[in-house]
Structure formats: structure tokens, C-alpha cells
N, C-alpha and C positions, 0 to 999 in steps of 0.2 A: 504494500500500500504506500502511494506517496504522503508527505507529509499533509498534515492535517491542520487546521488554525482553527484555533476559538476563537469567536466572535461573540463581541456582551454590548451590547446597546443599553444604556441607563439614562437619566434625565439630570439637567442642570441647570441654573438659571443664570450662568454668565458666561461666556467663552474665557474672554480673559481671567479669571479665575481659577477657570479649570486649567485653563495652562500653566499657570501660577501653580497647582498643588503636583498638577500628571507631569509635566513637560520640566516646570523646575524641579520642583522636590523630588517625584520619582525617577524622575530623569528618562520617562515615557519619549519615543521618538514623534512629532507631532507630523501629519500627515492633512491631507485633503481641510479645505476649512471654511466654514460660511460662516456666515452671521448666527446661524439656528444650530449648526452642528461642528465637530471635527472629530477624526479621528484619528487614532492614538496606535500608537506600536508596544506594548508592554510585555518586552519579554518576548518580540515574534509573535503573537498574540493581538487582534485587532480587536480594539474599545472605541465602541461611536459615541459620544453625548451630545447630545439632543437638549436644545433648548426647550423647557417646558415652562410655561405663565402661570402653571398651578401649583399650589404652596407645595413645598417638599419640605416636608417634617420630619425628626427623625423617630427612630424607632428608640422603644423603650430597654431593649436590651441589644447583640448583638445578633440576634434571633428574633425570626426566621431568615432573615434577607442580608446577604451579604456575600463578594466576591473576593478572589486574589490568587493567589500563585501558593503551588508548593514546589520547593525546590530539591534540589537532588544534590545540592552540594553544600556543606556545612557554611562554609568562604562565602558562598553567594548569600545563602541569607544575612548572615551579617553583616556583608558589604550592605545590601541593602538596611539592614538595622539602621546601621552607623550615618547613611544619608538622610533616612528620612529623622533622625536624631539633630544629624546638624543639619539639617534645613528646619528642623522646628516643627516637622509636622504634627499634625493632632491624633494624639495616640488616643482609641478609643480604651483600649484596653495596653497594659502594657507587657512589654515580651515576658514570657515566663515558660516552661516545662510543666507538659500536663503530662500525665500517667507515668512518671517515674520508674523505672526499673520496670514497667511491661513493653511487652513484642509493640506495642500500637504509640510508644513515647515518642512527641516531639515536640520543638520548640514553635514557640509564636507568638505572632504579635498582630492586633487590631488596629490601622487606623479609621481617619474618618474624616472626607473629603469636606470641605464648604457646605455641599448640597445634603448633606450627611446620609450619602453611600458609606459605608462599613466597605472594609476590607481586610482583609488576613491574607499573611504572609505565614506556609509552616515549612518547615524541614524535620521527615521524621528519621529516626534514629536509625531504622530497619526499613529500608526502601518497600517490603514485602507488605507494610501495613497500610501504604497508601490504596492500595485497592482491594488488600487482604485481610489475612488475619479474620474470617467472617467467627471464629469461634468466641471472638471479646466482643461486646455488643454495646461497649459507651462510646458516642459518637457524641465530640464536643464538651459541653459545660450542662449540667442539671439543669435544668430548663422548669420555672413553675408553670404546672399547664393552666 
């Protein structure tokens, strides 16, 4: 199979802004651009933002809604840590180690755009748990229903 790209379309209400947090702080490659949208290269990976006029609110936790990357190399996430650190961005949550000493541990971190799109960045310890491991069955943080 040739290579594959994800594509995330999400909504925002300023362009310049958005390039402000994707383009500076991520260090996102910016591409195609109008007045209502541009898109984004994150990672080889294509992100549209779409201008929208209707209130974008944020969410009460980082659940249910939120996008990002996991990476396969320890160096990479951190480099990224370390950017979005000194660019200042808005950490929703901050880096920390979930599941400890199990097959499914890895690290992350939440930010959280202007528009307050959520985003996570993870690196798991054992490559095998990114789409495996179905015998452990916590996905995430407790969640109150």
C-alpha cells in the first residue's frame, strides 16, 4: 500500500491566530490559505481550519473531543515538549506518565489551541500498545459519565 495521510478538518475563528499557535509554536508547515481556511502540514499529516462565526466553546474536560500525534520516537516527543514549552503554549493538561510499569505506559501531554481544540501528543513505551495490547482495557483518564 502507498503511503496514507490523515486529514482533520476542525473550526476556528481567526486565521492569523491559528498560524500564530500551528505555524509558530508547532512549527506546522503552512500551506494553501484564504481568508475562511488554510491548511496545515503536521507531521506529513494535512489539518484544514475552517473559519467558523459560531461560538467555539471549550469542552469541560479533555473528553470526548480531541486530536494529535503519537510518536514512535522518544527525541521526537520531546523535541516537541520543549517547543511548545518555549513558545509558551497553552498546556491543557501537563506532560506526565500514565500506566506506569504496564505493556500500555506512555508519556503525554495536552495542549489547547485559541479556539480550544484539545490536542495530545503521546509516545508509548512498547510500540505494541499503540494499537494493541487489547487484553488491558483502560483507555485514557476515568472519565465521570
Amino acid at each position: 500500500m502507498s503511503q496514507v495521510i490523515f486529514h482533520l478538518a476542525f473550526p476556528v475563528s481567526n486565521i492569523a491566530q491559528t498560524k500564530e499557535f500551528y505555524v509558530d509554536g508547532l512549527g506546522c508547515e503552512a500551506g494553501r490559505e484564504t481568508n475562511a481556511s488554510i491548511i496545515l502540514n503536521l507531521y506529513g499529516h494535512q489539518l484544514v481550519a475552517h473559519v467558523t462565526h459560531e461560538p467555539v466553546t471549550p469542552q469541560r474536560t479533555i473528553y470526548p473531543r480531541h486530536f494529535g500525534l503519537v510518536f514512535t520516537s522518544l527525541a521526537d516527543w520531546e523535541a516537541l515538549l520543549a517547543k511548545a514549552q518555549s513558545k509558551q503554549l497553552q498546556f491543557r493538561e501537563q506532560p506526565k506518565l500514565r500506566f506506569s510499569g504496564q505493556p500500555t505506559e506512555h508519556r503525554t501531554f495536552f495542549l489547547e489551541d485559541p479556539f480550544h481544540n484539545v490536542l495530545e501528543f503521546k509516545f508509548y513505551s512498547h510500540a505494541t500498545a499503540i494499537f494493541g495490547s487489547r487484553e488491558f482495557t483502560q483507555i485514557g483518564d476515568a472519565v465521570e459519565a
